[in-house]
N, CA, C and O atoms as a MOPAC input file, in Angstrom:
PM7 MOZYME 1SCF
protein

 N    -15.50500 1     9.41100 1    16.71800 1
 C    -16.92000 1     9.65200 1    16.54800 1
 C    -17.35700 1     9.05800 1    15.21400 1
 O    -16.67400 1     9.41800 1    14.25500 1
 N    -18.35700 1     8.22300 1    14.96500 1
 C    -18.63400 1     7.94000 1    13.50600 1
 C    -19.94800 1     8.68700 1    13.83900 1
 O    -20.52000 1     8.96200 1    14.89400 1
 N    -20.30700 1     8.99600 1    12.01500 1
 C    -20.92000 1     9.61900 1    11.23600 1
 C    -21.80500 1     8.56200 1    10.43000 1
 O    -21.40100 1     7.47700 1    10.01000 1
 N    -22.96400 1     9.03500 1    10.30800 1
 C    -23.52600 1     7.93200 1     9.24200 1
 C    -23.27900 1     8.37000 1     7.37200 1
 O    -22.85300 1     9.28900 1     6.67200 1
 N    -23.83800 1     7.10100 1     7.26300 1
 C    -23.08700 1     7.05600 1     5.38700 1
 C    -23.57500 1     6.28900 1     5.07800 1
 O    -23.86600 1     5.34500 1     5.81200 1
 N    -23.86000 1     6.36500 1     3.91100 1
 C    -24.31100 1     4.94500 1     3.06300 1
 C    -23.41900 1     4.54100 1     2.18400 1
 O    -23.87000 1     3.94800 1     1.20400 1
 N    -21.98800 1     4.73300 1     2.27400 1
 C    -21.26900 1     4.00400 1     1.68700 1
 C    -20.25400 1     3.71300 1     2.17600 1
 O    -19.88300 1     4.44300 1     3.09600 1
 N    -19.30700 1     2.45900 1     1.76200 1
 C    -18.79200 1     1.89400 1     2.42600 1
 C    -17.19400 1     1.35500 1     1.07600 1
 O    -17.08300 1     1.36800 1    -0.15000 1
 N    -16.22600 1     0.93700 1     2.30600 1
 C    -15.10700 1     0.60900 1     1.39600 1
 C    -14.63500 1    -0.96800 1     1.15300 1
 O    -14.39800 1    -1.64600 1     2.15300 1
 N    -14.48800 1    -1.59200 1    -0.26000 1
 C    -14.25600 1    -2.88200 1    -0.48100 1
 C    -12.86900 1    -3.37800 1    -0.02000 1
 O    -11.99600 1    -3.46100 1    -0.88400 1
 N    -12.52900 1    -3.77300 1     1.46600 1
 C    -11.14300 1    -4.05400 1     1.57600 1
 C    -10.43600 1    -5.20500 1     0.79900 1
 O    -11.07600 1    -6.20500 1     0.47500 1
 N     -9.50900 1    -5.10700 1     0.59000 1
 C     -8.52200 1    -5.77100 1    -0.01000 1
 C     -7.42600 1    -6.34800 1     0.59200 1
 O     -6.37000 1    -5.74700 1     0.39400 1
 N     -7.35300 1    -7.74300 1     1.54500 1
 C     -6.15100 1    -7.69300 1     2.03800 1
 C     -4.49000 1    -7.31300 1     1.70500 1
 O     -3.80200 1    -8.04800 1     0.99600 1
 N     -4.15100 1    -6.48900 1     2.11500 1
 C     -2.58300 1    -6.20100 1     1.66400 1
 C     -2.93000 1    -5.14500 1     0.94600 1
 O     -1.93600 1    -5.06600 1     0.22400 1
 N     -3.67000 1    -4.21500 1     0.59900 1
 C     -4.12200 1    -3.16200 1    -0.34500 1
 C     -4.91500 1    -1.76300 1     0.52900 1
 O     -6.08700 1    -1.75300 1     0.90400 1
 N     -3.88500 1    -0.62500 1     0.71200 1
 C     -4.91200 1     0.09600 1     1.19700 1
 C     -6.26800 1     0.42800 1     0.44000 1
 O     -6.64900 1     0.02000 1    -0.65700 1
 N     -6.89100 1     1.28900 1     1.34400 1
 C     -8.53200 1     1.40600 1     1.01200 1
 C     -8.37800 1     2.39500 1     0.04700 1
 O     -7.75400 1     3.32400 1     0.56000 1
 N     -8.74300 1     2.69600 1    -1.46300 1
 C     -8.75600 1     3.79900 1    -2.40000 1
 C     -9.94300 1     4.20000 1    -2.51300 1
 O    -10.79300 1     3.40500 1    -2.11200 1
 N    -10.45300 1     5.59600 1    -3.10600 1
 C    -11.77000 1     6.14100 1    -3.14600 1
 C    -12.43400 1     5.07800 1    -4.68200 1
 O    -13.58000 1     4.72700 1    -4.96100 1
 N    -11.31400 1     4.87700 1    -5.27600 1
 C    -12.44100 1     3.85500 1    -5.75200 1
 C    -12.84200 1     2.10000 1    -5.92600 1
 O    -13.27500 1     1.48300 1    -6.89900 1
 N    -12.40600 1     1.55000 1    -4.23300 1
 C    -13.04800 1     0.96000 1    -3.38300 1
 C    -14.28200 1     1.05100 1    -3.18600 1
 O    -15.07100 1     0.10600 1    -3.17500 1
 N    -14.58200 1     2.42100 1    -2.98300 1
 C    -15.98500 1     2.77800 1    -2.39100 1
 C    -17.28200 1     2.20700 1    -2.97300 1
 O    -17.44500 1     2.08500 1    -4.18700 1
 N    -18.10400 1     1.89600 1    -2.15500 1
 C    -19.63400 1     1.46900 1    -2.93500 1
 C    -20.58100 1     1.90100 1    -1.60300 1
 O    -20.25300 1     1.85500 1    -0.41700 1
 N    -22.02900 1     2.39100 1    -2.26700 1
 C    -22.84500 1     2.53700 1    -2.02100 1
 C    -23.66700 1     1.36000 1    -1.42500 1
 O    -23.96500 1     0.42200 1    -2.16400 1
 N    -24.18000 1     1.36900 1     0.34900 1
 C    -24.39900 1     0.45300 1     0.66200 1
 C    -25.89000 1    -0.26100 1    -0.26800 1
 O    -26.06400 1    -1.47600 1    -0.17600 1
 N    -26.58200 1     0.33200 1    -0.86300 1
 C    -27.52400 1     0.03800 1    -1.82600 1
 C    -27.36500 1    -0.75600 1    -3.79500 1
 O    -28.00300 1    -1.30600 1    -4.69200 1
 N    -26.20000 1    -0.30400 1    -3.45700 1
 C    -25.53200 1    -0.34500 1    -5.10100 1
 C    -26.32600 1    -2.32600 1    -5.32200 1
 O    -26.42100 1    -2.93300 1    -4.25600 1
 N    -26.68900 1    -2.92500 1    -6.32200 1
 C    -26.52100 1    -4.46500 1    -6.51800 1
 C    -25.07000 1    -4.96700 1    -6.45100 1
 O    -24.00800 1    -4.57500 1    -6.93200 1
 N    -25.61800 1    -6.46500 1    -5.29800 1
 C    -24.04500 1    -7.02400 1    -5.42100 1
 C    -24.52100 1    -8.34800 1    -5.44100 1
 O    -25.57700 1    -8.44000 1    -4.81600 1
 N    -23.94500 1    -9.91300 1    -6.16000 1
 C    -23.91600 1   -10.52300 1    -5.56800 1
 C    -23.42200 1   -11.00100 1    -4.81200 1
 O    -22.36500 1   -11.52400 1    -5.16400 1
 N    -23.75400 1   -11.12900 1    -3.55100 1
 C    -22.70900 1   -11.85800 1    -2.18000 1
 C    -23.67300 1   -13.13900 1    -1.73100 1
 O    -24.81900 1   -13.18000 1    -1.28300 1
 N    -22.80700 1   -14.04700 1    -2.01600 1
 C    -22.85000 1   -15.55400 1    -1.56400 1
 C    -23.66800 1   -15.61300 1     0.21100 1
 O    -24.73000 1   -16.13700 1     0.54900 1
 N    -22.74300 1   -14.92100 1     0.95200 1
 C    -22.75600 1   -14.55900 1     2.17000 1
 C    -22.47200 1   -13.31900 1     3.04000 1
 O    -21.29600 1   -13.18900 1     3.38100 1
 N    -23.30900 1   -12.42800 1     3.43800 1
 C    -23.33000 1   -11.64800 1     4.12200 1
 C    -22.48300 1   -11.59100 1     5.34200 1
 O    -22.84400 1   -12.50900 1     6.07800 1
 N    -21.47700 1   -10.88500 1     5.89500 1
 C    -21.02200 1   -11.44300 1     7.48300 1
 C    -21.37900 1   -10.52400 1     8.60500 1
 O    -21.34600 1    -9.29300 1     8.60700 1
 N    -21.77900 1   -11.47200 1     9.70400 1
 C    -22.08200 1   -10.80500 1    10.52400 1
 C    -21.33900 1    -9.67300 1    11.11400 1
 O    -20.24400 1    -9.42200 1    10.61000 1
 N    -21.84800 1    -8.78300 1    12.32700 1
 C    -20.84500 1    -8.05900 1    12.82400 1
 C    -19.21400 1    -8.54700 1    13.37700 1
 O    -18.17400 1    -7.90100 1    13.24700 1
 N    -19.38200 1    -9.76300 1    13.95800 1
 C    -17.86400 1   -10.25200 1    14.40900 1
 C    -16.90600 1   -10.84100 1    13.25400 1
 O    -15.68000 1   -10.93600 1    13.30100 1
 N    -17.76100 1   -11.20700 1    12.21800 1
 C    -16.80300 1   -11.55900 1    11.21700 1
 C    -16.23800 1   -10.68900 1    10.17600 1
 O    -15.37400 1   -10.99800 1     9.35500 1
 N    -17.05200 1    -9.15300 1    10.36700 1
 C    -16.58800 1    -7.55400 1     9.92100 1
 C    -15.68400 1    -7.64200 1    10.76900 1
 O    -14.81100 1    -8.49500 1    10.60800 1
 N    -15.66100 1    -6.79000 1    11.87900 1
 C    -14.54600 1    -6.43200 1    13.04600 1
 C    -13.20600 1    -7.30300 1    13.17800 1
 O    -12.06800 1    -7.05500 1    13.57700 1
 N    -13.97400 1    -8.64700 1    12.56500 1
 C    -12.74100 1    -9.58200 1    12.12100 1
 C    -11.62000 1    -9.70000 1    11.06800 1
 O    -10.46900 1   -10.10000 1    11.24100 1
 N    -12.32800 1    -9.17500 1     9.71600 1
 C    -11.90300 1    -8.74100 1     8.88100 1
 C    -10.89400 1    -7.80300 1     8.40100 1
 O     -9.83300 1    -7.79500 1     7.77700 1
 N    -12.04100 1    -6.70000 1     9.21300 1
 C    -10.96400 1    -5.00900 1     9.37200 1
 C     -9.78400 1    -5.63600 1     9.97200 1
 O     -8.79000 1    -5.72600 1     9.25100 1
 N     -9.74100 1    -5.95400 1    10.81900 1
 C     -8.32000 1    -6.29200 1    11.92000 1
 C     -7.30500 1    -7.09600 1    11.12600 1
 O     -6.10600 1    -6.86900 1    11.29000 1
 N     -7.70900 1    -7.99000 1    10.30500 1
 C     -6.99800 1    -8.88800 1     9.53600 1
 C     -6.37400 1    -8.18100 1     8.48300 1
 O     -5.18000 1    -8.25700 1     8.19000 1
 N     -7.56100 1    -7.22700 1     7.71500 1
 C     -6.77500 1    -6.51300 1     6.65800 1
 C     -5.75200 1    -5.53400 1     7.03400 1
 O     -4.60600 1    -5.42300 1     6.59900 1
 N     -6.60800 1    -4.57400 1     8.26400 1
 C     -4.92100 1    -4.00100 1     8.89800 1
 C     -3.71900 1    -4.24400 1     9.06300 1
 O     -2.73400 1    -3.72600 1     8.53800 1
 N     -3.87400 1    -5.67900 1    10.39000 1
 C     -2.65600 1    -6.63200 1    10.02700 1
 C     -1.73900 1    -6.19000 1     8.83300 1
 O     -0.71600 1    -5.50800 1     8.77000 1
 N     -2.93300 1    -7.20800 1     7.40700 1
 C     -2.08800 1    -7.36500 1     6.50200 1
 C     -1.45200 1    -5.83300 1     5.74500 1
 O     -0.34700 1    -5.68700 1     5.22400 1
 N     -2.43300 1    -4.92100 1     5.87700 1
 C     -1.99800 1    -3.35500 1     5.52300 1
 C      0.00000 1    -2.90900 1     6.24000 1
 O      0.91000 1    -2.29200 1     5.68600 1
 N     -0.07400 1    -3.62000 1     7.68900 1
 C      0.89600 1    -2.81700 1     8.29600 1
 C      1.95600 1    -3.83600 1     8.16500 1
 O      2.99000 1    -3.56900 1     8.77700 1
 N      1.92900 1    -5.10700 1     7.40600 1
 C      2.77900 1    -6.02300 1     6.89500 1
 C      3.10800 1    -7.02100 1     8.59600 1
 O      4.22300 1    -7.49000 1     8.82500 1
 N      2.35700 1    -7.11800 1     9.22600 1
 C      2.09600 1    -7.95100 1    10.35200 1
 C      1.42100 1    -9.46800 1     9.99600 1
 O      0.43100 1    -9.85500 1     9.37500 1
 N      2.56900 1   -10.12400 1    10.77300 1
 C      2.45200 1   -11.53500 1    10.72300 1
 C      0.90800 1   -12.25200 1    11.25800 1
 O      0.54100 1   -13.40400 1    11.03100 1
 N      0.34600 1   -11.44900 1    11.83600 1
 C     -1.25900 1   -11.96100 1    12.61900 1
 C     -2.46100 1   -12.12200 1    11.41300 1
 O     -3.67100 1   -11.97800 1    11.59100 1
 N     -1.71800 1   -12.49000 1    10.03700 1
 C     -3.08100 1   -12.45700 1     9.60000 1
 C     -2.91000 1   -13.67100 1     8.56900 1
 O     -3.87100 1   -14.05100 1     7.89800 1

């Protein structure tokens, strides 16, 4: 079930997620590029991968 939030966690490939990862989806950032939804869902999966020391990433 998700929950809404306005904050969110900075993944790190190969690095689990720590509470201070966390940022506020409002906080200032500069980002070059925003990614869409498939290149999120893409991401997560990749950093997992790399989290569970799996060759797929």
């Amino acid at each position: 079930m998700m929950s809404v939030s306005n904050k969110v966690y900075i993944l790190t490939l190969g690095k689990p997620a720590l509470k201070k990862d966390i940022a506020t989806i409002f906080d200032y950032a500069e980002i070059q590029e925003f990614p869409n939804t498939r290149e999120q869902k893409e991401f997560s999966q990749k950093w997992l991968n790399s989290f569970l020391n799996r060759e797929t990433y």
